[in-house]
C-alpha positions in Angstrom: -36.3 39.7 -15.6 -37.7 38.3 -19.0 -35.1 38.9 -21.7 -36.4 39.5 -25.4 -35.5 37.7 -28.6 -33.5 40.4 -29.8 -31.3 40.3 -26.4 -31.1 36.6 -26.4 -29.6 36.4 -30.2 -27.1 39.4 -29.3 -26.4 37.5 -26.0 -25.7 34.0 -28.1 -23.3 35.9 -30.9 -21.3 37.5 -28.0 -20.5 33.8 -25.9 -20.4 31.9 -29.2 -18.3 34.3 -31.7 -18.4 32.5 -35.3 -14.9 31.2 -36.2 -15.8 30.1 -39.5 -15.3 33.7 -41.4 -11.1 33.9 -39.9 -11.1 30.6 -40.6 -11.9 30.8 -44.1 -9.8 34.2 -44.6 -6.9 32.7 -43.4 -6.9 29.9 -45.9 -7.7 32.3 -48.1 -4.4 34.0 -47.4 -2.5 30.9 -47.5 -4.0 30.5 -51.1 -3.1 33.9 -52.4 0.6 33.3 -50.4 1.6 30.1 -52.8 -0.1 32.3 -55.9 2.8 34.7 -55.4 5.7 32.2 -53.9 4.7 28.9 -55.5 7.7 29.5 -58.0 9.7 30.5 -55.5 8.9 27.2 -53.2 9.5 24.8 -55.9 13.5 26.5 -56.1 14.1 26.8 -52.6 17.0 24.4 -51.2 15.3 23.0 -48.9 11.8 21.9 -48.2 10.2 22.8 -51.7 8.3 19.0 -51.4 7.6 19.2 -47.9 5.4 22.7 -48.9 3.6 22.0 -51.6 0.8 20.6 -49.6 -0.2 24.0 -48.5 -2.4 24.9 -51.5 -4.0 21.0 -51.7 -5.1 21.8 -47.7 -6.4 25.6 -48.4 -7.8 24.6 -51.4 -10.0 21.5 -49.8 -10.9 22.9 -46.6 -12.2 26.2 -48.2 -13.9 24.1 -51.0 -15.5 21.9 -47.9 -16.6 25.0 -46.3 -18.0 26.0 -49.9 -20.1 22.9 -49.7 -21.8 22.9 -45.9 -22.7 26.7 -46.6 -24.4 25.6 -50.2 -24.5 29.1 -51.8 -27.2 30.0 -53.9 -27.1 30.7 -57.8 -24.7 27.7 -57.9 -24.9 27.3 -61.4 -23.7 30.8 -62.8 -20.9 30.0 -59.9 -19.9 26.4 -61.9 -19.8 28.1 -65.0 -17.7 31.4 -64.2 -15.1 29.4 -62.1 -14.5 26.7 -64.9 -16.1 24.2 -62.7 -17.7 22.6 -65.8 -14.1 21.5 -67.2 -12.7 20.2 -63.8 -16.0 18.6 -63.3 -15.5 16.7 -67.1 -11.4 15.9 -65.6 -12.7 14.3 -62.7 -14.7 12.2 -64.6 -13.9 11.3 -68.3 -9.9 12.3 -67.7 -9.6 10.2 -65.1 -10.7 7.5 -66.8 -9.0 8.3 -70.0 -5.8 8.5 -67.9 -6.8 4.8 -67.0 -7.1 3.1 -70.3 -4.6 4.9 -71.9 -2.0 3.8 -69.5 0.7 4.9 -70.7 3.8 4.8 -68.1 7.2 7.1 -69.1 9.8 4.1 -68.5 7.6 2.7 -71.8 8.0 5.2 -73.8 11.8 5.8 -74.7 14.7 7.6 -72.4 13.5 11.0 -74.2 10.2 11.1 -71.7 11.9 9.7 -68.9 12.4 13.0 -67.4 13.7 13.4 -63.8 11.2 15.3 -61.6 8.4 15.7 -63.6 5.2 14.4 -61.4 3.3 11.4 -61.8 0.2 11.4 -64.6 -2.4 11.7 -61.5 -0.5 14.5 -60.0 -0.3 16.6 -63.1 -4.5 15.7 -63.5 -5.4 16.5 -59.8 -3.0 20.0 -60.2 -5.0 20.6 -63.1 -8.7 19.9 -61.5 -7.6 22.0 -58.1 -7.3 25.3 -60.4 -11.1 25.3 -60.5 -11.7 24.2 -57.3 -9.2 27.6 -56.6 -11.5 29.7 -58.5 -14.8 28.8 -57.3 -13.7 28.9 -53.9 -12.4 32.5 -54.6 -15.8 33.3 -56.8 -17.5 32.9 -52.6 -14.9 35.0 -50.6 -17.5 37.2 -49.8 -19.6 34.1 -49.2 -17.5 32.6 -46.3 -15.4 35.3 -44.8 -17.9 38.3 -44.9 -15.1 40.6 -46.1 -14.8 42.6 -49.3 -12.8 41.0 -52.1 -10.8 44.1 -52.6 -9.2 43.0 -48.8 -8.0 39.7 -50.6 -6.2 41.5 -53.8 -4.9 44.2 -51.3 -3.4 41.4 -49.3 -1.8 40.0 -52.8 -0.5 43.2 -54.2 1.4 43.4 -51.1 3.1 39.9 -51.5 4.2 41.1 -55.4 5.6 43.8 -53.8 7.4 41.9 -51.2 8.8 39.0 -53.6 10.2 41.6 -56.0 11.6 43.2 -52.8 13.1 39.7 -52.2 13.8 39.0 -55.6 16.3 42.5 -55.8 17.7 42.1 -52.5 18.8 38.3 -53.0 21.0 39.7 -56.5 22.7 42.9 -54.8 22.9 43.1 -50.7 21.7 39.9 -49.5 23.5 36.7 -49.9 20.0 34.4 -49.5 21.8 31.1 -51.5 21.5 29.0 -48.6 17.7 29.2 -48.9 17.0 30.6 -52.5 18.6 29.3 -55.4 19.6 30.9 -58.1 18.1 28.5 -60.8 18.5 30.9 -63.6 21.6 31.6 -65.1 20.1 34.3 -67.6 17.8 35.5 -65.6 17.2 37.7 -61.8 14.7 35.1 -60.6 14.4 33.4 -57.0 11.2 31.5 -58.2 9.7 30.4 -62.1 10.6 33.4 -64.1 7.3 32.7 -66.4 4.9 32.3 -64.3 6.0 35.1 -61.8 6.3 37.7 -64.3 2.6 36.8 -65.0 1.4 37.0 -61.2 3.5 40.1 -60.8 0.7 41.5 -64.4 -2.2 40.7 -62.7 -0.9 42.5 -59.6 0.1 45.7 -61.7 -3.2 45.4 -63.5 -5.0 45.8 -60.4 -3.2 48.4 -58.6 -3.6 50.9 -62.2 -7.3 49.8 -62.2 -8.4 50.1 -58.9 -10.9 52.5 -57.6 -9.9 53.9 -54.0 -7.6 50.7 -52.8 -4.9 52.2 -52.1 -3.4 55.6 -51.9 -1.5 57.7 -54.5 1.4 56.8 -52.5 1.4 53.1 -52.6 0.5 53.3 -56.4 3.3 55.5 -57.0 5.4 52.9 -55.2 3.9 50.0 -56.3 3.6 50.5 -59.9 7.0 50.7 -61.0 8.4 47.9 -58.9 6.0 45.6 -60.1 6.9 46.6 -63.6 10.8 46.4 -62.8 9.7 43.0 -61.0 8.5 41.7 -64.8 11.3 42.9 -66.3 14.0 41.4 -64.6 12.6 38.1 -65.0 13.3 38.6 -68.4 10.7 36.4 -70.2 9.2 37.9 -73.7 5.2 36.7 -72.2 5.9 39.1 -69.2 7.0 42.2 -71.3 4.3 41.8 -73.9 1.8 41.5 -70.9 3.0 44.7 -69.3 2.2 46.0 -72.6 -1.1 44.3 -72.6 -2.2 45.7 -69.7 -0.8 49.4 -70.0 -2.3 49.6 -73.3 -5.6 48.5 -72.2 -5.8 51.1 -69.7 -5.3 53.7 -72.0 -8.1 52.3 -73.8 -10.5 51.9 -70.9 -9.2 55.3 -69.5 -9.9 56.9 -73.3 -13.1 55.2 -73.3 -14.3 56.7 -69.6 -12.6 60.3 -69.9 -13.5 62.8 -72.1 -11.1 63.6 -74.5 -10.1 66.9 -72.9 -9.5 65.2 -69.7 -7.0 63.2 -71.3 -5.2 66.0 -72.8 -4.7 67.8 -69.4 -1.8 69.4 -68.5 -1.3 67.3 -65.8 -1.2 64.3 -67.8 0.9 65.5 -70.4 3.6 66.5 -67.8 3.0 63.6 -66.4 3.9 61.7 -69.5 7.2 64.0 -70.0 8.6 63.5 -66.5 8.4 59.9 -67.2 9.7 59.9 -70.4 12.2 62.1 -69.6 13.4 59.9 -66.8 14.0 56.9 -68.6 15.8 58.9 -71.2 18.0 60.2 -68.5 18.7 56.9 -66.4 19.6 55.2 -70.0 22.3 57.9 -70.5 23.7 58.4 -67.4 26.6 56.0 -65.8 24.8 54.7 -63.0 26.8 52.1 -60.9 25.0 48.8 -60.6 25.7 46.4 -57.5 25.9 43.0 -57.2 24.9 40.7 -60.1 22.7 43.5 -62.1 25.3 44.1 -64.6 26.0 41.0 -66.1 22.0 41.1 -66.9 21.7 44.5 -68.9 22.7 42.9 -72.0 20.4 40.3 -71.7 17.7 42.6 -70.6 18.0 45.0 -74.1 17.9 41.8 -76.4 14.8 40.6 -74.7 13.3 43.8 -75.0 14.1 44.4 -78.6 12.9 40.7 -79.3 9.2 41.4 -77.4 9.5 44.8 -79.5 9.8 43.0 -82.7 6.9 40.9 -81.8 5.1 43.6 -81.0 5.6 45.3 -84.6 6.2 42.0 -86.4 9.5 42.3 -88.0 12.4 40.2 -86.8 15.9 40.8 -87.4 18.2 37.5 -88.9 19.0 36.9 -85.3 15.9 37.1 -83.7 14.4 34.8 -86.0 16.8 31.8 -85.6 16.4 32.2 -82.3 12.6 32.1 -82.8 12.9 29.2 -85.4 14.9 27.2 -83.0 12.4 27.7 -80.2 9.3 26.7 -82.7 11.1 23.8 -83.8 11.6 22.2 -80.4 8.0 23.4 -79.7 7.1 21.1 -82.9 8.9 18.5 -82.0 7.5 18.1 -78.2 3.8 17.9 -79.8 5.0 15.7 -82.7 5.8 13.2 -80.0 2.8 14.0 -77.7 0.5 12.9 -80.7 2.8 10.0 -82.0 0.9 7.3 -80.0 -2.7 6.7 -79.5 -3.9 8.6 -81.8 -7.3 6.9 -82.1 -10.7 8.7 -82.6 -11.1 8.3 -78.7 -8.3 9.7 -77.3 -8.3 12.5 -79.8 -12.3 13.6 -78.6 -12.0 12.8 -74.7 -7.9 12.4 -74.4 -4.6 10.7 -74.7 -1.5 9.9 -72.1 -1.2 12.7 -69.7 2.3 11.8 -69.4 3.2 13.1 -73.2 1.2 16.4 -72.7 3.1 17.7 -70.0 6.1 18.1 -71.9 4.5 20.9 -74.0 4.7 23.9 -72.7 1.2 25.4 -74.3 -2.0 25.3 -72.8 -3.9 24.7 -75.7 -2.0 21.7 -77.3 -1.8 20.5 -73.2 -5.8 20.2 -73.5 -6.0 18.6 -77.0 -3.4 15.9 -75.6 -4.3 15.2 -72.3 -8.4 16.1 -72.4 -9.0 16.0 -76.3 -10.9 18.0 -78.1 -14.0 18.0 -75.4 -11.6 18.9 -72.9 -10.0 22.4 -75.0 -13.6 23.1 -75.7 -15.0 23.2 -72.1 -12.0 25.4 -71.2 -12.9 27.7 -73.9 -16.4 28.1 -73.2 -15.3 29.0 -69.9 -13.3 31.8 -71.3 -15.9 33.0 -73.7 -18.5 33.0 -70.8 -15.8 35.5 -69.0 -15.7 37.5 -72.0 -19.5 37.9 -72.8 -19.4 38.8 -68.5 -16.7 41.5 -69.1 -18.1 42.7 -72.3 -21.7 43.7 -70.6 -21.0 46.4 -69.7 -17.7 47.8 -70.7 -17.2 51.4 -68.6 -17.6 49.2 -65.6 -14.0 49.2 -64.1 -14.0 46.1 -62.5 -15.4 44.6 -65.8 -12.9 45.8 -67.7 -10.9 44.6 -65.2 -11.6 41.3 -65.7 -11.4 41.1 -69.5 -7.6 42.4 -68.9 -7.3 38.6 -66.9 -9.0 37.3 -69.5 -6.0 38.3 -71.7 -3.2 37.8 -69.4 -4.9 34.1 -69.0 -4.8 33.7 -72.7 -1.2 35.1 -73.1 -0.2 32.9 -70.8 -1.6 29.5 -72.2 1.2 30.2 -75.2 4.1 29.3 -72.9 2.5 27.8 -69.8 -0.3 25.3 -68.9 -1.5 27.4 -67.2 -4.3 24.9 -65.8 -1.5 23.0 -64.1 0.2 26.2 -62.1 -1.6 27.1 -58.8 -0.7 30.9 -59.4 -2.6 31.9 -62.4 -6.1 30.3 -61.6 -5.6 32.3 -58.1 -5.2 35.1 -59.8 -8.3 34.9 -62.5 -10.0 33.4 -59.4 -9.5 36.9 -57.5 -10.5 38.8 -60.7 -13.7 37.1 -61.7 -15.1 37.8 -57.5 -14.0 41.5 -58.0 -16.2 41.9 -61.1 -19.1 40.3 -59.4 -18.7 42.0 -55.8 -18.4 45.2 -57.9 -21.2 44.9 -59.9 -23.0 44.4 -56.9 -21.8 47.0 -55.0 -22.1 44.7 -51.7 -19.5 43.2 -49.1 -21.4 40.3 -48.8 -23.0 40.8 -52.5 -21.9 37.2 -53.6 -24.2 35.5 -51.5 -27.1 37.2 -53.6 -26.7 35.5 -56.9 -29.5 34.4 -59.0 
């Protein structure tokens, strides 16, 4: 019996199933797991060293798998995933980090800082971020899946780390494998850079078109907002306000006006309001640990409030001017020492950036002025992407990373965390998949 072509080819995909798709997805779900737990891995009792190596292995194999596929439209892919900046490290801040030289024991007991990582740790963290993205930029690519699987898939670990995160300060006594790092604060992980993750999460469960159901929006909303809060960091509040505002805006901008004013939404609005108001007056007992928090809680919400409106009461702004001060001092110090014309154009000693906890000072120091301006172009590339067409969701999307990214860089280096270029990563395939409204729509770019 003579078999066809046609029966041949479905004959060969049945005995020799492709592996490379689950492969790729599952790395692809160990990236997105250390987005969401990385802070809580690096506080964990034991093992937080030991783990670490989990992103560095799901980062190269799905960057090797990248690579033997060779995707087309390769250069719109370098320049969306920030490729062109981690391309520049590899090369001119690696040798920068050479000449410069600078070790901490030779710079004075005030940078001798236990357990801060080596200078080529801190500049291969900050080259794997866009390594992340552009691995995330082809999901589509290599697992043949939807990118709206992926960011389904981290919503749900949000959800389940503020799940953890609650139970480990009122019913669960978790000490013996989560510390409790923060005195001030309800945080098993890096109070910053959580509250952050736990945004982008939020900002894709208001935005998303048909993802998930009214329930699990109604569910997942406010925890990931009480999530934020209780890490009690002013970046995280203001970006809950970022993003809430911003839908308004793109929900204004797609709605007509009477739509808005529904009845439904208005009641909407009063139930809600009308909640809060009640829960604030009302004695409601508080287990555990909670409420030794509230006052914190109220000053750090009146402190994002004031920099909201601007005005800062005499207390506030001590507080403020203390934290600027220290701030100036850490870059005084960064740019004390080779401050030559080369070093200020193509970078100085890793070792003295790292102590600043600001993205954009981070890149003057470490990467110089060429460095902080390939970043940016990155960003503005985003922004002109997002900007295109504004009504599109998943653009508008976007440009709300785009602004958690940026919000971010003023009290993280946000090159240097694993979570946050996940996160943009995730963001910048959505826009693209949506756009072009196919599963495997990645692989088409021109």
């Amino acid at each position: 019996m003579q078999i066809t072509q046609q029966q041949q080819l479905l004959y060969t995909v049945k005995k020799e199933p492709k592996m490379a798709p689950k492969v790729a997805d599952f790395f692809f779900k160990v990236m997105v797991f250390y987005c969401v737990f990385d802070g809580v891995r690096s506080f964990m009792v034991v093992g937080a060293d030991q783990l670490t190596f989990g992103k560095e292995i799901s980062v190269s194999v799905l960057t090797f798998m990248l690579f033997l596929k060779r995707p087309s439209g390769l250069f719109k892919r370098l320049l969306y995933s920030n490729m062109l900046f981690s391309i520049y490290l590899i090369f001119a801040g690696t040798l920068m980090i050479v000449l410069n030289g600078y070790a901490r024991s030779t710079l004075g007991g005030e940078f001798d800082v236990v357990g801060y990582p080596t200078a080529f740790a801190t500049h291969f963290k900050n080259i794997e971020g866009g390594f992340a993205i552009l691995s995330l930029f082809c999901y589509e690519h290599l697992t043949n899946k939807p990118i709206k699987n992926l960011l389904k898939y981290f919503v749900k670990l949000c959800f389940i780390y503020v799940v953890l995160t609650l139970l480990c300060y009122t019913f669960l006594d978790l000490s013996f494998i989560f510390e409790k790092h923060w005195p001030d604060r309800i945080s098993i992980g890096y109070p910053t850079l959580d509250a952050q993750v736990l945004c982008f999460g939020l900002a894709y469960v208001i935005f998303s078109k048909n993802a998930f159901s009214k329930l699990w929006k109604a569910i997942y909303i406010p925890f990931l907002i009480i999530g934020t809060v209780i890490s009690a960091t002013e970046t995280g509040l203001l970006s809950i306000f970022v993003v809430l505002m911003m839908y308004v805006i793109y929900y204004i901008i797609t709605n007509p006006v009477a739509k808005v004013l529904s009845v439904k939404n208005i009641a909407a609005i009063v139930v809600i309001v009308g909640g809060i108001t009640l829960f604030n007056s009302a004695k409601v007992p508080i287990p555990g640990d909670f409420e030794i928090y509230l006052n914190l809680f109220e000053n750090k919400f009146e402190s994002a409030s004031n920099k909201i409106t601007g005005k800062f009461s005499n207390q506030n702004t001590d507080i403020d001017d203390r934290s600027a001060q220290t701030r100036q001092r850490e870059v005084i110090k960064a740019f004390s020492v080779n401050d030559d014309s080369a070093s200020l154009i193509l970078g100085g000693p890793i070792e003295l950036a790292m102590f600043i906890e600001n993205e954009n000072y981070f890149l003057l120091r470490a990467y110089g002025i060429i460095g902080f301006t390939l970043y940016y172009v990155w960003a503005l590339a985003i922004l002109l992407f997002a900007l295109k067409k504004i009504k599109q969701n998943a653009r508008y999307l976007l440009l709300v990373g785009l602004a958690l990214i940026i919000m971010s860089s003023l009290s993280l280096i946000t090159t240097y965390v694993f979570g946050l270029p996940v996160c943009i990563g995730m963001f910048i395939a959505n826009a693209f998949a949506d756009n072009n409204k196919s599963n495997n729509s990645l692989s088409q770019i021109r």
